[in-house]
C-alpha positions in Angstrom: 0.0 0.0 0.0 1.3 3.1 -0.8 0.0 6.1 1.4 -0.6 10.1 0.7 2.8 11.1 0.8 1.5 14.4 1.4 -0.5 13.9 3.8 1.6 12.4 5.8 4.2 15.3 5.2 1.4 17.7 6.9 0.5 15.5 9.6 4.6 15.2 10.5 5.1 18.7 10.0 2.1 19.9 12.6 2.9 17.1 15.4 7.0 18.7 14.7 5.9 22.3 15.3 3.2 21.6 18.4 4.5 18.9 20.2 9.3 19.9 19.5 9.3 23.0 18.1 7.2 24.9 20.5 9.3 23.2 23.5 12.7 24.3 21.9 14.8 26.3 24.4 11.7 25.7 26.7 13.0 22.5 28.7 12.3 22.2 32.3 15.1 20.1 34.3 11.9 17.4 34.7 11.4 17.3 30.6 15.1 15.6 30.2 16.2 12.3 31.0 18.9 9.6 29.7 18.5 6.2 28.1 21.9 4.4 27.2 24.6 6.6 28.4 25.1 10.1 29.9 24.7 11.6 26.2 21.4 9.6 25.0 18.9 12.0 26.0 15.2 11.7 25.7 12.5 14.5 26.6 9.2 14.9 26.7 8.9 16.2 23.5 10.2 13.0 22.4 7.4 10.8 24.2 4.8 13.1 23.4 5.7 13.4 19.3 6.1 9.6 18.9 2.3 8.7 21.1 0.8 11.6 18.2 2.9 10.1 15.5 1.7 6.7 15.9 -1.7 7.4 16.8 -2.0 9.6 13.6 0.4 7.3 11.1 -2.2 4.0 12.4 -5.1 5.9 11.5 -4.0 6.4 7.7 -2.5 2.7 7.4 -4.1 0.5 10.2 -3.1 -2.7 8.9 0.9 -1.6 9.4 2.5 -2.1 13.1 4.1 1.0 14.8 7.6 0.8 15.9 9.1 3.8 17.1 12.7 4.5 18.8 11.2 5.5 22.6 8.5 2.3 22.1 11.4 0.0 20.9 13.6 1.4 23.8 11.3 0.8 26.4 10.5 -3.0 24.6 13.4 -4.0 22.5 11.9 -7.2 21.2 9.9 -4.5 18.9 12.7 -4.0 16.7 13.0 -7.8 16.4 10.3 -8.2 14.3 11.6 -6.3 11.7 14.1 -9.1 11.2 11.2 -12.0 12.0 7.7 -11.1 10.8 6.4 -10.2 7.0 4.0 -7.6 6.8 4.2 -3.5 7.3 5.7 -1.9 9.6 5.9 2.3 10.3 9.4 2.8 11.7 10.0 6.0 13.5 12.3 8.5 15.2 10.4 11.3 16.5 13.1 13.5 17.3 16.1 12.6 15.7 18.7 14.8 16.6 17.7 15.4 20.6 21.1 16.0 21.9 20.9 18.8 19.5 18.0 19.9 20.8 18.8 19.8 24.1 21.9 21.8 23.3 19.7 24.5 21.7 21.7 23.6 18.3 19.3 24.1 15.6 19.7 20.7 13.6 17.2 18.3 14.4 14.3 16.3 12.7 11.7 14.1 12.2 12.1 10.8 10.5 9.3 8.6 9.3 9.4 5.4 7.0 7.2 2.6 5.7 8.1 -0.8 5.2 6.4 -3.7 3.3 7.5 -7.4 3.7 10.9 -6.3 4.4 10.8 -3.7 1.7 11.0 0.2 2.4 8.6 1.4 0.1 8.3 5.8 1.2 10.0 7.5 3.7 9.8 11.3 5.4 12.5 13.4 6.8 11.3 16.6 8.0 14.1 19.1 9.3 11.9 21.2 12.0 14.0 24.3 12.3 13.7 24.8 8.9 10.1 23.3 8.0 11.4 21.3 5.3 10.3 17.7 4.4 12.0 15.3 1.7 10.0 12.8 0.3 10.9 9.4 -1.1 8.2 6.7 -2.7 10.4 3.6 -4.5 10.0 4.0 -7.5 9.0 7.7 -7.5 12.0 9.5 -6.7 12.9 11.6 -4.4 12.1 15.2 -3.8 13.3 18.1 -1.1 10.3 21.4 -0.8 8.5 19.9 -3.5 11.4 20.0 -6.1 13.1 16.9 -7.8 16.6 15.6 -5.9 19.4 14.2 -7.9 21.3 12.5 -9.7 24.1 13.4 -8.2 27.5 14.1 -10.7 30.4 11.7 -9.7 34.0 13.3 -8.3 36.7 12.1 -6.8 37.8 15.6 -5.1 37.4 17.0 -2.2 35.2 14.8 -0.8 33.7 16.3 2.4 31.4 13.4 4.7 29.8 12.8 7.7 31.3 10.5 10.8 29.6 8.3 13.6 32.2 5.5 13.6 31.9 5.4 17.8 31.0 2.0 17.7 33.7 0.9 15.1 35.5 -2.3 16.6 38.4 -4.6 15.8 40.4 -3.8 12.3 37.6 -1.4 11.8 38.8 0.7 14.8 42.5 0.3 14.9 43.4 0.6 10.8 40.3 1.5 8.7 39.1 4.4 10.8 42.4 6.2 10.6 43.0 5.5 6.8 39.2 7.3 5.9 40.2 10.5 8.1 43.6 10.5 6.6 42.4 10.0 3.1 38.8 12.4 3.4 37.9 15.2 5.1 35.3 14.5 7.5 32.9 16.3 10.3 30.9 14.3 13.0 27.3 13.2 11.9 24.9 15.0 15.0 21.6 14.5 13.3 20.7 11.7 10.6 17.9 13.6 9.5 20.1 16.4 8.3 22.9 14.4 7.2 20.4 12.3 4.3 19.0 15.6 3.4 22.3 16.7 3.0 23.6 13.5 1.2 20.5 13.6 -1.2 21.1 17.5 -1.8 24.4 16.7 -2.7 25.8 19.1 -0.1 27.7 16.4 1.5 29.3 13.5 -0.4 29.1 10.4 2.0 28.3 9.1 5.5 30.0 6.6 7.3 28.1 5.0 10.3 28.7 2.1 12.8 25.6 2.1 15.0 22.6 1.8 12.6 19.2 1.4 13.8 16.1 1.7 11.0 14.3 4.9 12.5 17.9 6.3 11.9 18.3 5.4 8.3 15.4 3.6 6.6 14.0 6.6 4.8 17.0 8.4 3.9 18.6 5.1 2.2 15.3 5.1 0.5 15.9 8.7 -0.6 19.4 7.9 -2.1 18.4 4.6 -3.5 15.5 6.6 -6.2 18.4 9.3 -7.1 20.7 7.2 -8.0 22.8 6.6 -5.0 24.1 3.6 -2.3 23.8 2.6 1.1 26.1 -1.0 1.6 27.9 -1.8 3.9 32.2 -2.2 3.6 33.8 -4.0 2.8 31.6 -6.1 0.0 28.9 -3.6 -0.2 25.9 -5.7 1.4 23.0 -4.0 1.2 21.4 -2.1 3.6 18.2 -3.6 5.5 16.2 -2.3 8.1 17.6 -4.1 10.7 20.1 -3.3 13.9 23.5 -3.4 13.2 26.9 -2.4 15.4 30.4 -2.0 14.9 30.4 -2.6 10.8 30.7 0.3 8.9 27.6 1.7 6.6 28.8 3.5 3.6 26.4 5.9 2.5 26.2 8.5 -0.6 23.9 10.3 -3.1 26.2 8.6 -6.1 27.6 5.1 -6.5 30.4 6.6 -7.9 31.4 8.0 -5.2 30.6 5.1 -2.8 32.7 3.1 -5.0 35.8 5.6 -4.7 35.6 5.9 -1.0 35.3 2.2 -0.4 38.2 1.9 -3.0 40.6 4.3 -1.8 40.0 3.0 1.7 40.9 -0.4 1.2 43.5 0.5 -0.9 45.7 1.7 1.5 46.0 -1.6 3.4 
């Protein structure tokens, strides 16, 4: 089933603005907790956007189960089915980005994606300080305010991409890690929302991430899959599912080409 992607742009963008824009800089002490470590925060804005989310994303597709990143938190075994059970799934990060919005740095998001027997067939990325949404339906394309994305041209200079390689481990850690910042120039990925917009835009060339959960990546993979791009992970390039993964690096860029050449040069120096 494919649903109104517009309508679901509209319903993300008003749950964005009343439930996590209008309590930016507006945190009491009370609204703020931690999940996994000192640095995983979750707020009330959080809770509150995923309860509207779901209750709104349910009503359009009722047949599709709701798995969201503070539900899946609080139950794990929620992500599992994902990997176990057919059928469609919404997968959702209400607030991606809430260090950042803790912080009072203006770079955070909503992601939304839907997911058919394994399949990700649309996906939603709403940056909320800017009230922009891009929009990817396989088989569609992809589009940023309305207007077509990509292709994306192919270089191999100056490459500029995003980092989260925290969780890197073994060989990954120790030789690969300091090869790609020796061989690219690099900044630290804070939001995924604004990074895939970013990727698909072609105002960043590639990602590199080592913790990957699906309300993190499912719709922007989607987005770079209809212009063109690729989302595998290194070294073979096996393709990306919505799944859980740690410690292996996920590749990510608007243009295979470049994927290719950052894989390549990587390796290469071995």
């Amino acid at each position: 089933m494919i649903v109104d992607p517009e309508k679901v742009a509209s319903l993300i963008a008003e749950i964005a603005e009343e439930e996590i824009m209008s309590r930016f800089g507006a945190l009491a002490e009370t609204d703020i907790d931690t999940k996994s470590g000192p640095n995983d925060f979750v707020t009330a804005a959080d809770h509150a956007a995923e309860a509207r989310l779901e209750k709104a994303l349910t009503g359009l597709y009722p047949a599709a189960s709701f798995v969201g990143e503070e539900s899946a938190a609080a139950d794990p075994a929620l992500v599992n089915r994902l990997e176990t059970e057919n059928g469609a799934f919404w997968i959702v990060d209400p607030l991606d980005g809430t260090r950042n919005f803790v912080q009072g740095r203006e770079e955070f998001g909503t992601i939304v994606a839907l997911i058919e027997n394994g399949e990700i067939r649309q996906g939603w990325i709403y940056a909320i300080p800017d009230k922009g949404c891009a929009i990817g339906s396989k088989h569609d394309g992809a589009t940023w305010r309305g207007e077509c994305l990509g292709p994306i041209a192919a270089k191999e200079e100056n490459l500029c991409g995003y980092r989260a390689a925290g969780s890197l481990q073994g060989k990954w850690k120790d030789d690969w890690l300091p090869r790609l910042r020796a061989e690219f120039e690099t900044e630290p990925a804070r939001c995924s929302a604004y990074a895939y917009i970013n990727l698909a835009r072609g105002l960043r060339d590639f990602a590199i991430y080592s913790r990957v959960y699906p309300w993190d990546h499912a719709a922007g993979v989607l987005m770079l899959r209809e212009i063109g791009g690729k989302v595998a992970y290194l070294p073979e390039g096996a393709p990306y599912r919505p799944h859980v993964t740690v410690g292996t690096p996920l590749l990510a860029s608007g243009a295979t080409e470049i994927w290719r050449f950052v894989n390549q040069a990587t390796l290469a120096a071995q």
